[in-house]
N, C-alpha and C positions, 0 to 999 in steps of 0.2 A: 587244365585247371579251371574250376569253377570260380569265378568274382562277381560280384553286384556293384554295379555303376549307374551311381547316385547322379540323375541330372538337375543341375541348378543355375538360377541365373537370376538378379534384382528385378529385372522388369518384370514386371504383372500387370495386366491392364485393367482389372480388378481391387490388388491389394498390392501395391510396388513396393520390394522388399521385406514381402513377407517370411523369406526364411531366415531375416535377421531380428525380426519379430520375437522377446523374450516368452521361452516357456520355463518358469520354476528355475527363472532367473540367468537363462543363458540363448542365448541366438536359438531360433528353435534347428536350423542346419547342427549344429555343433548338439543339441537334445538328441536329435536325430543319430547324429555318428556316433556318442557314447553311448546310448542306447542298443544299438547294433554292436556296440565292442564290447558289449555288456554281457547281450543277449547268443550272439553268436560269435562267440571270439576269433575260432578259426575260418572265418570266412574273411576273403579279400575285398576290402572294401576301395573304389575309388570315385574321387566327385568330378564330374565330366558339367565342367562352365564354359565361358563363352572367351572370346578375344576381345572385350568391348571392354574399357578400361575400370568403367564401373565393376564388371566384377573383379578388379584383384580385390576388393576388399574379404570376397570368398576364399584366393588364395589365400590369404594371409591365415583365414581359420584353420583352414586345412592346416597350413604348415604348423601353427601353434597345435594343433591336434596332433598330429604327425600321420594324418591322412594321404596318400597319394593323389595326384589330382591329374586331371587335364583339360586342357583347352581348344574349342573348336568352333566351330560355328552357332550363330546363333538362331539362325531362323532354319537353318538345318538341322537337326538335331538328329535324325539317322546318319548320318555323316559323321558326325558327332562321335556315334554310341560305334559304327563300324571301324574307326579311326582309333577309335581308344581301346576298344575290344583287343582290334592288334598288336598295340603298342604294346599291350599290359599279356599278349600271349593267353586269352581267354579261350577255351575249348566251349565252354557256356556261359552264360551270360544272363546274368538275371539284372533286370529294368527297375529301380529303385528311384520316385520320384522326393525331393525335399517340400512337398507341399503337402506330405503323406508321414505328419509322425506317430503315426500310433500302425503301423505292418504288422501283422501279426505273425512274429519271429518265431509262436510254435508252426504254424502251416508254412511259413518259410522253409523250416525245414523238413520239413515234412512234403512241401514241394521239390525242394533240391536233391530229397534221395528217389520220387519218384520220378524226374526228371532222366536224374544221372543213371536210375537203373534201368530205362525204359529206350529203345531205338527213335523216341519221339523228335521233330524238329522245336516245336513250341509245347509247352508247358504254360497254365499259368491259376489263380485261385481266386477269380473274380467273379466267379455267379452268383458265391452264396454267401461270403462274405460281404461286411457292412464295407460301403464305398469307403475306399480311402485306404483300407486293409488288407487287399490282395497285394499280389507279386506277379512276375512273371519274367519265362529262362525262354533263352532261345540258344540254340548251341550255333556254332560261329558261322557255318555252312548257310543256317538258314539267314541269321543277320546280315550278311555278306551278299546274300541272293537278293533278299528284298534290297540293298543297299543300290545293286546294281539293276534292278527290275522296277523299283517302286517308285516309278517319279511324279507321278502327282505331287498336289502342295500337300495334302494332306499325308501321304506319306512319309514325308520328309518330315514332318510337324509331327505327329506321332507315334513313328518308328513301328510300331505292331500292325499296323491295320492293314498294309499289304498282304501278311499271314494270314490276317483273319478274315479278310477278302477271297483267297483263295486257298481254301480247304481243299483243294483238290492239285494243289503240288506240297500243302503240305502235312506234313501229319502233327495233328494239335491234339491237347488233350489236358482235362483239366482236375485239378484236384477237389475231391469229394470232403468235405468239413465235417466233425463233428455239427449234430442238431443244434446245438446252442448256442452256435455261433452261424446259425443260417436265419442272416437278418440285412436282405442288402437291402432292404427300405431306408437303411440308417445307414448314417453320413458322416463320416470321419476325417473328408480331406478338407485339408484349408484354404479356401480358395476366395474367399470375402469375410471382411472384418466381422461379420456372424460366426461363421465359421471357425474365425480366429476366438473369439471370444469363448466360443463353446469348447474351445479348444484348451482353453487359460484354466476354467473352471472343475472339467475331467483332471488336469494333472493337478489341480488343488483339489480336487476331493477323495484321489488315491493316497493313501499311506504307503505303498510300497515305491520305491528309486525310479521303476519306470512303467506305466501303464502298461496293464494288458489287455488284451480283446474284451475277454470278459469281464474288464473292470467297467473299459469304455462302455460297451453293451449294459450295462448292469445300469451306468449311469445315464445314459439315454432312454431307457423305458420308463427309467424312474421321475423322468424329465418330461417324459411325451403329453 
């Protein structure tokens, strides 16, 4: 079974608590997961937090969502994603961050079936897409592998770069975008109250429930 496990946690050393930061009047975590339930209904979504007490207030969204969640470490975070992966019976696994709301759910899927149809180990759609907007699948073998091979601190912190380190155990492979959405100059993740802000602005300037790539993109050039 294919699911996406959304990692989140209050601390930020940047912006602390930014995923309960309002967008268009709700946590932007909870923008995030109805968006996703929106966007791709059949897909399994679960939120992978920490054991730190500060975050039950993430459980609690979850549960009022009726999200699945889980809990793991916090400065481990490949641990984490391997831990939950299992739990939840993941054959692939795509890496969904909560500092990241605007994904763009058409190449999501559009990742998922070139993933699921391909013998690949990693997938992912971050070249040419504007940051903040890719994805990426890894099937359980390879997460599993780097889990037990990648021990560096960086590894553990964040979970792919073992893969991306070594192209040569494993086979990566990345999805190709429409043109007009090949804009990674431009910045979509929220990671400073800038970031936040530009972020507040984009979902008040869309009329449609939930931004698209090309709304974002549309409103960033027109912005530059």
């Amino acid at each position: 079974m294919t699911g996406a496990i959304l990692q989140v946690r209050t601390a930020s050393s940047r912006l602390p608590g930014k995923c309960l930061l309002p967008l268009r009047g709700i946590p932007m975590l909870v923008y995030i997961l109805r968006r996703l339930r929106d966007g791709l209904p059949h897909l399994p979504v679960v939120v992978a937090t920490t054991h730190l007490n500060r975050d039950d207030v993430l459980v609690e969204l979850c549960e009022q969502e009726r999200i699945p969640w889980f809990r793991g470490s916090e400065s481990d975070v490949l641990a984490r994603f391997a831990d939950c992966a299992r739990h939840f019976c993941f054959s692939h696994i795509i890496r969904l961050t909560a500092d990241n709301p605007f994904t763009d759910l058409e190449e999501l899927q559009r990742l998922i079936d070139l993933h699921t149809g391909s013998p690949h180990d990693y997938s992912h759609s971050f070249m040419h897409l504007p940051v903040g907007s890719g994805a990426e699948i890894f099937t359980l073998p390879c997460l599993l592998k780097t889990h037990h091979e990648g021990m560096a601190v960086h590894h553990r912190e964040h979970v792919n770069e073992y893969v991306v380190e070594h192209p040569e155990i494993f086979t990566i492979q990345h999805l190709e975008v429409p043109p007009n959405k090949r804009h990674p100059e431009l910045r979509l993740t929220v990671d400073t109250q800038a970031d936040y802000e530009q972020a507040c602005r984009i979902v008040s300037a869309t009329e449609r429930p939930w931004v698209q790539t090309e709304d974002a993109i549309a409103w960033l050039l027109r912005s530059a």
